[in-house]
C-alpha positions in Angstrom: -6.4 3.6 14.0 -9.0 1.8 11.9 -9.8 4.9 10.1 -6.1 5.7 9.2 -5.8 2.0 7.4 -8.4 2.2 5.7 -7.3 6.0 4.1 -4.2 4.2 3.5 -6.0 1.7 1.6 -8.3 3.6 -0.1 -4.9 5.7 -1.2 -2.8 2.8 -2.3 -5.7 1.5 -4.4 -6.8 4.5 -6.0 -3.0 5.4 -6.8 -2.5 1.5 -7.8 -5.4 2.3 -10.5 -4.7 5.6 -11.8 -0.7 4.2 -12.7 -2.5 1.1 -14.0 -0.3 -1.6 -12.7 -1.5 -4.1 -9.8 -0.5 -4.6 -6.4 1.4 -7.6 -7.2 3.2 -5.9 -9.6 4.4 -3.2 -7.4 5.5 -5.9 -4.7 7.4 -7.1 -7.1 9.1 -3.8 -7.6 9.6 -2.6 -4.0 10.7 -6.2 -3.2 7.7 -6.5 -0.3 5.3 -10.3 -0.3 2.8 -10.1 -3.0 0.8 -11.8 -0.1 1.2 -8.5 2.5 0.0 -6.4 0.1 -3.3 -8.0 -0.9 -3.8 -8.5 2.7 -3.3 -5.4 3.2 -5.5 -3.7 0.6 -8.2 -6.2 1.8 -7.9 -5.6 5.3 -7.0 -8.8 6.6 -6.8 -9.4 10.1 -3.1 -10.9 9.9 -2.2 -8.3 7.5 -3.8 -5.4 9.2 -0.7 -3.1 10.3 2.2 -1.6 8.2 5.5 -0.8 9.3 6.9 3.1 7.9 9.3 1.6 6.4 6.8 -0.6 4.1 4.7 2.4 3.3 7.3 4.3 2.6 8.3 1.3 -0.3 4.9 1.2 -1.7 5.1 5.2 -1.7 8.2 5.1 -3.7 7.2 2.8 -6.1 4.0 4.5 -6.7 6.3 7.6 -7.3 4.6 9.9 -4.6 5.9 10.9 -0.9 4.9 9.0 1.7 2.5 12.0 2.8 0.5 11.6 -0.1 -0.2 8.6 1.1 -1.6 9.6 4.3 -4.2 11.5 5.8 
């Protein structure tokens, strides 16, 4: 499961970079904590799961499916 988070990550960063704007930024759009995200992205322990639903969001506002997102 490890391995999956972290191409999810290594995904939302690399997608996050590439449409220049920062994770905060796209919380803001998707209407998800600013504070789940950068767990997220750095792999926090309390932050360490996402829900479908969530991914889905940050898919969306990255405009890509949610496969693209996935391995």
């Amino acid at each position: 499961m490890k391995k999956l988070h972290d191409h999810i990550r290594g995904q939302l960063k690399a997608r996050l970079k590439a449409k220049g704007i920062s994770a905060e930024k796209l919380a803001y759009e998707v209407g998800i904590s600013k504070g789940f995200i950068y767990g997220y992205l750095k792999g926090d322990e309390k932050h360490r799961n996402i829900s479908v639903t969530v991914l889905n969001k940050l898919a969306e506002g990255l405009d890509v499916s949610l496969k693209d997102l996935l391995p």
